[in-house]
N, C-alpha and C positions, 0 to 999 in steps of 0.2 A: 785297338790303336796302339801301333808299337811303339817304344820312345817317346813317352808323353812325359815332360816335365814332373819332377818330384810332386811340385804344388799341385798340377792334376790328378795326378796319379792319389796325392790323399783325399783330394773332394770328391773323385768319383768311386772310391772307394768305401765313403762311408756309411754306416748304419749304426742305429740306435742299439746300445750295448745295456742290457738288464740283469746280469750276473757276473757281477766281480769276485776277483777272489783278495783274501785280506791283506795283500800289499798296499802300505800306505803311497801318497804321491809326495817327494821331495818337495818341501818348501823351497829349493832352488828352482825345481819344475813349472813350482804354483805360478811365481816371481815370471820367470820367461814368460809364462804362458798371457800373464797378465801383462806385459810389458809389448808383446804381441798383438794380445787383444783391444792396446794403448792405440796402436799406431793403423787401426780401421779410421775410416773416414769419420767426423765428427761435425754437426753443422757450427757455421763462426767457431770451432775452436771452443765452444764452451764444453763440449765433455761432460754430459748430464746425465753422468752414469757412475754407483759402484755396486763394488760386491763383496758378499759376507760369506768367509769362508767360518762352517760351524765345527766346535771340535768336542765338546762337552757330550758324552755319549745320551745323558738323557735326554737333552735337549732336542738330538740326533731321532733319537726314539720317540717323544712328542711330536716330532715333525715328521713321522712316519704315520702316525694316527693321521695328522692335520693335510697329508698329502694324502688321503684316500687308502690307508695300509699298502704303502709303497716301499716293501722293507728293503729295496735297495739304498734308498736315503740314507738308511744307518750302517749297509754294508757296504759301500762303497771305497773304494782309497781317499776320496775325498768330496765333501759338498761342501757346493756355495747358493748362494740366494744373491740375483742380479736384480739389481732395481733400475728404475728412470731415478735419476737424483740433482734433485733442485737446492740442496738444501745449501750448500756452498754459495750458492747465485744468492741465496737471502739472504747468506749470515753478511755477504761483502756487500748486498746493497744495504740493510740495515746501520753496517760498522760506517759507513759512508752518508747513509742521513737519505737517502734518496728511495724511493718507492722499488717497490717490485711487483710491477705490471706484466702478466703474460694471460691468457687463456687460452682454448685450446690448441693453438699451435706452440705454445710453451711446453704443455703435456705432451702432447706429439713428438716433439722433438727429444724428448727426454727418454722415452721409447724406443724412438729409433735410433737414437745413438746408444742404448743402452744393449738392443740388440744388433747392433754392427758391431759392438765391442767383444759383446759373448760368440758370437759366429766365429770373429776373428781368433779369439782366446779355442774353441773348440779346434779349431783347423792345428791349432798349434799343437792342444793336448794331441791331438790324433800323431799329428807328424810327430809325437815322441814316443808312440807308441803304444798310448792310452785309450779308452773309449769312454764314450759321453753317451749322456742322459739326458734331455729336456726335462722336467718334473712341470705341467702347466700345472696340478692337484696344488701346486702351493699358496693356489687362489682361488681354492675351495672354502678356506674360513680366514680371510687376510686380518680378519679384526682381533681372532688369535695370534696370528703368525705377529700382527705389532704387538701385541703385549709380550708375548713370549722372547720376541729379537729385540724387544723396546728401538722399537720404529722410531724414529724421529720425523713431527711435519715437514712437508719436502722431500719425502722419500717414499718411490710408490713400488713395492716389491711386486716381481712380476713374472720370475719360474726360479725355479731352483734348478742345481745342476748336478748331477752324478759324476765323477770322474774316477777313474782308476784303470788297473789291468782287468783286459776284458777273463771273464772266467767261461765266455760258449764263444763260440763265431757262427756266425748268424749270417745269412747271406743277404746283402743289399736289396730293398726293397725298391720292385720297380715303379718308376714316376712315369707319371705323363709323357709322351714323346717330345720332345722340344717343341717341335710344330706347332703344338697346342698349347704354348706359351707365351711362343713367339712371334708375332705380329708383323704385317709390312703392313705402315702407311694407315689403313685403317683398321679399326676394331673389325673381329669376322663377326657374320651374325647368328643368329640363335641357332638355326640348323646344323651349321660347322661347328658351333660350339660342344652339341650334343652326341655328334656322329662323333668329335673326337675322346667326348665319354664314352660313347660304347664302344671304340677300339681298346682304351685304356680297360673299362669293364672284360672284353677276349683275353688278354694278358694278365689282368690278376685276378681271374677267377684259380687259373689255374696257383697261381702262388697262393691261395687261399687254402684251395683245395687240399695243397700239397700238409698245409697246418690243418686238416680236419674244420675246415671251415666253410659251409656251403653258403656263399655271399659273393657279391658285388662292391666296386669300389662306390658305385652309383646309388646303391643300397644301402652303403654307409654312411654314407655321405646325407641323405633323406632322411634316414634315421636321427643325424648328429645334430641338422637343423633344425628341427620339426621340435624340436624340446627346446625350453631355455633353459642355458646354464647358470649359476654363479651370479643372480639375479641382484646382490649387492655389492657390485665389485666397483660401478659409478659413486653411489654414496661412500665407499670407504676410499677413492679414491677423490673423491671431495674434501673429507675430512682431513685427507693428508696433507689439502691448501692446495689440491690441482683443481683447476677451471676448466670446465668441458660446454663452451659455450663460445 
């Protein structure tokens, strides 16, 4: 599609970048990028989000053990750790004398603004020329990662981020076809749902293939669910004073 808008042109362009090389990312960059990822949609204006950008190389390097030996974490141009963040909303209803009543749609919301902020914020690294990372391993042991960040109640960390110059170019991995997203009017049912896995399954077999990979998106996906993960990530996010009820 020719002449597509700058802003398209970097969303459909993107892919997960795993190999930086050691250019750091300007604290001017950080600043925009944050300033960008400010101005995503937020529910009521409450803004139940931040993020910890880390610089202490050990620190860096513990959080490569605590994310699964993820040693981009420490080679990166820059990581941050995004959370839902309630913790403001306490301290002003506290300072005020008044309760602070929410459960799970207080959690909820704290997430989802925390990830429209981080999307927003990635669209921007991207358009500057940088490549991003999701890191989900950073809630593989949360109960370290607060001692280590000294977490404060009210704040539920919830991925870490890679950012920097990309060091490979990696080709865009294909998604689902829009169809099988995108809906008219009703929910499709169980049979369209599956025929448009195994189209998606013709398509990335071969992209598998192409990495020495003999599998299925379908495959993957049976596999990913069938195990539980990360079995204490409600009780730590309990503790943190989030209500999931």
């Amino acid at each position: 599609m020719p002449n597509l808008p700058p802003a398209l042109e970097t969303l459909l362009a993107h892919r997960s970048i795993r190999r930086f090389t050691e250019a750091p990312v300007p604290d001017e960059h950080v600043r925009l990028a944050v300033a960008a990822g400010q101005q995503a949609s937020t529910s009521s204006n409450v803004q139940a989000y931040s993020m910890l950008r880390v610089r202490n190389q050990a620190t860096l390097e513990k959080l490569v053990e605590l994310t699964g030996g993820q040693t981009k974490v420490a080679r990166c141009g820059a990581f941050f750790v995004v959370s839902g963040d309630t913790r403001r909303h306490r301290l002003l209803a506290a300072r005020a004398g008044v309760p602070y009543r929410t459960r799970l749609e207080g959690f909820l919301v704290s997430t989802i603004d925390a990830s429209l902020f981080a999307q927003n914020l990635c669209v921007a690294f991207e358009s500057l020329g940088y490549g991003i990372c999701y890191v989900g391993g950073l809630r593989n042991d949360l109960a370290s990662i607060r001692e280590l960040l000294r977490v404060p109640e009210g704040v539920y960390p919830l991925f870490g981020l890679c950012v920097g110059v990309p060091d490979e170019d990696p080709a865009p991995r294909p998604r689902l076809a829009p169809d099988a997203v995108l809906h008219e009017d009703l929910y499709p049912d169980d049979a369209v749902l599956l025929a448009e896995a195994d189209a998606y399954d013709d398509r990335m077999r071969s992209w598998y293939a192409e990495r020495g990979l003999e599998t299925t998106w379908s495959q993957r996906i049976e596999k990913q669910f069938s195990e539980v993960h990360r079995t204490d990530v409600a009780e730590f996010y309990r503790a943190q004073g989030a209500e999931l009820d």
